[in-house]
N, C-alpha and C positions, 0 to 999 in steps of 0.2 A: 437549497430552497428555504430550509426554514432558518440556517445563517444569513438568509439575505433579510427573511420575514423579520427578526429579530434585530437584524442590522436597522432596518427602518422602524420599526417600534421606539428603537434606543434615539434614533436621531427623531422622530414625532416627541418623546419627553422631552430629550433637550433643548428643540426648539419651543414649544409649547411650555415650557419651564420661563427659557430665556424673556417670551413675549409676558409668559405672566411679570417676570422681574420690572419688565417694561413697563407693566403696565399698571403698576403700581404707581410707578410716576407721574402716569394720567400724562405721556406725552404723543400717542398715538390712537388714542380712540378706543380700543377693545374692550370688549365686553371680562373683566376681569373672571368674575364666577363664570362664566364659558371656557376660558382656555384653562381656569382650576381642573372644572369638568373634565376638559377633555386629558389633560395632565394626569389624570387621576384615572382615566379609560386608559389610556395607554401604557399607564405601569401596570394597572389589571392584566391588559392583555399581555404586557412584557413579562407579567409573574406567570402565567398560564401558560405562554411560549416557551419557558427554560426546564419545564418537563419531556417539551416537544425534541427542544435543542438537546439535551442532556439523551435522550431517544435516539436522535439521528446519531451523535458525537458515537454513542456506544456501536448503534449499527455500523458505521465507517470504521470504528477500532475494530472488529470483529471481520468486517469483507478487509480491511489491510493484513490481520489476522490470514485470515484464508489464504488470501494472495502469496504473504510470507511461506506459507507450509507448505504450498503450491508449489512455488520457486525454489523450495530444498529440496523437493521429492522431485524435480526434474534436475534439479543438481548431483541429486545422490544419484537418479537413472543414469546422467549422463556420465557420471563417474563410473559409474555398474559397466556402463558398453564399454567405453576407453581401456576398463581395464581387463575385462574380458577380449576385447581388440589384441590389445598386448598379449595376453595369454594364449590366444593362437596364435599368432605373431611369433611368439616364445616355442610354441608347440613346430611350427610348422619348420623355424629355422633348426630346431633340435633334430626332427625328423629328415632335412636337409644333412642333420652334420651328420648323423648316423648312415646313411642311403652314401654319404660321400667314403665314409668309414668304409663301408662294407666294397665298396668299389676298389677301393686303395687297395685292400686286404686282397680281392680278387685278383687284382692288375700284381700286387706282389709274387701271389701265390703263383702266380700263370706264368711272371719270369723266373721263377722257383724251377717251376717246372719245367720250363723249357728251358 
């Protein structure tokens, strides 16, 4: 909103600059000391505006800011589960290889024995 506000401030001097240039020439009628005036309003307000702008610019650096830190700390959670995921994953095939160990050893021990 206040890049648009500022966007048209910038384009009211240009033009109001332009018609003054014109109108120097005396080829279109205007009121010369009018569109000074108003040349002269609207760089005020343009000056007045880039404390506004330079306002917003920082608030928007600061929520991209956020957003950033945001998206690493659901990057690093997502990292955090995946590899706790593995880690059971890791746990559970272990506990697999061991429960398969102790069977083998049974099944050996039983034809041992008989």
């Amino acid at each position: 909103m206040v890049r648009a506000t500022v966007a048209g401030l910038q384009n009211a001097v240009r033009i109001f600059s332009q018609l003054s240039a014109a109108s120097n020439l005396h080829i279109h009628g205007f009121d010369e000391k009018k569109i000074d005036t108003h040349v002269g309003y609207c760089t005020h307000l343009l000056s007045a505006a880039k404390v506004h702008l330079e306002a917003a610019e920082r608030e928007e650096q600061q929520i991209r800011q956020r957003q950033e830190v945001a998206r690493q700390v659901a990057l690093a959670e997502e990292a955090r589960r995946k590899a706790e995921e593995q880690r059971k994953i890791q746990m559970d095939r272990r506990k697999h290889e061991d429960e398969l160990k102790i069977v083998q050893k049974q099944e050996e021990h039983f034809k041992r024995v008989k």
